[in-house]
N, C-alpha and C positions, 0 to 999 in steps of 0.2 A: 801761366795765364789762367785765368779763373775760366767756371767754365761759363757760357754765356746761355741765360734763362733760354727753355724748352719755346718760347714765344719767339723769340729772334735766331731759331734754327732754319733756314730755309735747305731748300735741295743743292742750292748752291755752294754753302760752307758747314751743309750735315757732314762733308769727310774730313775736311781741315778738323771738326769741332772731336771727331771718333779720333785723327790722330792723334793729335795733342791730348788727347785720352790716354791713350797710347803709351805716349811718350814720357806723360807726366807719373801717371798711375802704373806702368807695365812693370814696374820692377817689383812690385810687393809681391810680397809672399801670397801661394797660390795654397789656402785651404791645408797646410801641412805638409801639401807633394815637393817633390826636388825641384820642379820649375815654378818660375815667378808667372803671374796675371797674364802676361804678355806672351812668354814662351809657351804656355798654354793655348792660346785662342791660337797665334801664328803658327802652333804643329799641326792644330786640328784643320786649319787652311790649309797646309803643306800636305797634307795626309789625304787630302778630298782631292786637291790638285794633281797630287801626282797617279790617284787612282782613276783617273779623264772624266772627273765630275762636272756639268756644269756650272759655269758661274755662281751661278744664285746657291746653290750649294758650298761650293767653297765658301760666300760670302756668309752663305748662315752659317758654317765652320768658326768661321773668323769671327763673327761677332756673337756666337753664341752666349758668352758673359757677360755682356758688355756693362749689366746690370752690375755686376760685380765694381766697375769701375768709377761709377756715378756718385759721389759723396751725398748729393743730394740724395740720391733713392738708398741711401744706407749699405752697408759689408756684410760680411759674414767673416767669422773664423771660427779656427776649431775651438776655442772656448764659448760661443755660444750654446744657448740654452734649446735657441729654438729657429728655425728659420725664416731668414729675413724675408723670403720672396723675391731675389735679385732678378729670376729669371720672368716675373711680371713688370719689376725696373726697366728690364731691359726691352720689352717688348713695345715697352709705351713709348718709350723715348722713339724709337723706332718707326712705330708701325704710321707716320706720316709721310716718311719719305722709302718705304722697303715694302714689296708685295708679300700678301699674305703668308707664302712658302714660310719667306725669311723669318715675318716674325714667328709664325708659327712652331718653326724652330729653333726661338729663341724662349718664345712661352712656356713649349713643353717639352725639354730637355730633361726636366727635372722627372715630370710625368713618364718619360720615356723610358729611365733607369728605373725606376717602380712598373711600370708594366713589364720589359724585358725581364726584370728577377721576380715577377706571378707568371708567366708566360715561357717561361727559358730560364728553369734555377740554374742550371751552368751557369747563367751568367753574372750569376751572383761572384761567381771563382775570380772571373775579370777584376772585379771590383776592388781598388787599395784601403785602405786601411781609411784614410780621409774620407773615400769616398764612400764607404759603410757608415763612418759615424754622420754624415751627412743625410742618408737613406732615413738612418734610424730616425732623424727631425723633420724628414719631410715625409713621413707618415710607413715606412715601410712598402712591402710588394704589395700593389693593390690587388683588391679585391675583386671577386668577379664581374661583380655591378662595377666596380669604375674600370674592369677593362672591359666588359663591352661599349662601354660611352666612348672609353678613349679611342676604340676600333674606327669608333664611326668619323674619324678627323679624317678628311680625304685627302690629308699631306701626313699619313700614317707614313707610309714608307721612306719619303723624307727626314720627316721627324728622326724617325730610327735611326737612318743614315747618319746625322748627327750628331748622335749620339754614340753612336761608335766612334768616330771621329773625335769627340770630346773626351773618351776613354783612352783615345790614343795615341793621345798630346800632353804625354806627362816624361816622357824623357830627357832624365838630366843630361845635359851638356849636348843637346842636338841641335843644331846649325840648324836657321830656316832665314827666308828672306823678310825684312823688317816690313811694318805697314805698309811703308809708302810701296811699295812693290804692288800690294794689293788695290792702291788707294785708284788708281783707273779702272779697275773691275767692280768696285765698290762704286764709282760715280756711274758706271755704265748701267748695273742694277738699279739706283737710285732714278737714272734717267729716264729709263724706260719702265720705271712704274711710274714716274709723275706724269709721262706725255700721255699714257692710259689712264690718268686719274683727271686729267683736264679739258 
């Protein structure tokens, strides 16, 4: 099923439209790691979830790529030159029907692994193989001017959170539960940001 123009997304068929995302897209190859698009995003939900994160966390777990998914807003793989910005893809498609946490970290996931390796080189160690040559195009460890900007995001320690989480969703051959599991926690998030937006 194609996917349907950002104009005809309502709150009502934004999870149907992120499944069939899902479903259609989940199997491709994830950036060079052992897991595919899908067993990615669903370890990083599994992993927020089973550590008694709220909602809205697991949810920005789970769709923290989702950029990555969208044909329209373009891919990435390891033979690019240069970074495509998935994680702005993902942010926009988003930020109509998901409260700022969410997008926020879905925005700066990418900003998060670059502050944590200028702020915490340990945890550069973390980091695979994929996910270095990745760093290296989205600009390396920032610098000190962009990490005190990035300090000042008052869903800093979210953000983070997610981003561990996104490092630790790359396990081949680990069992998690498919979307639709999440797909009520995701409408629930969605719900109660539109009834607060109207």
């Amino acid at each position: 099923m194609a996917n349907p123009a950002s104009s005809t997304l309502t709150p009502k068929n934004i999870v149907s439209f992120l499944e069939d995302i899902f479903e259609r897209r989940g199997g491709e190859e994830y950036l060079g790691e052992p897991v595919t698009m899908a067993e990615h995003m669903l370890q990083g939900a599994h992993f927020a979830e089973q550590a008694g994160e709220p909602e809205i966390i697991v949810i920005a777990a789970l769709l923290h790529d989702i950029g990555h998914f969208t044909s329209e807003f373009g891919t990435f793989s390891m033979d690019d030159t240069k970074d495509r910005l998935h994680e702005e893809a993902g942010a926009d498609v988003l930020e109509q029907f998901f409260p700022t946490l969410v997008t926020d970290c879905v925005r700066y996931h990418v900003a998060a692994k670059r502050y944590l390796c200028a702020v915490k080189p340990e945890y550069f160690n973390r980091l695979s193989e994929a996910s270095v040559h990745s760093l290296n195009l989205q600009g390396g460890p920032m610098n000190a001017e962009e990490v005190a900007i990035f300090e000042q995001n008052p869903n800093l320690k979210e953000i983070i959170k997610v981003r561990y989480y996104d490092e630790a969703g790359k396990r081949a051959d680990y069992k998690t539960q498919p979307f639709s599991y999440y797909a009520p926690m995701v409408q629930r998030v969605v719900d109660q940001h539109c009834e607060r937006s109207y």
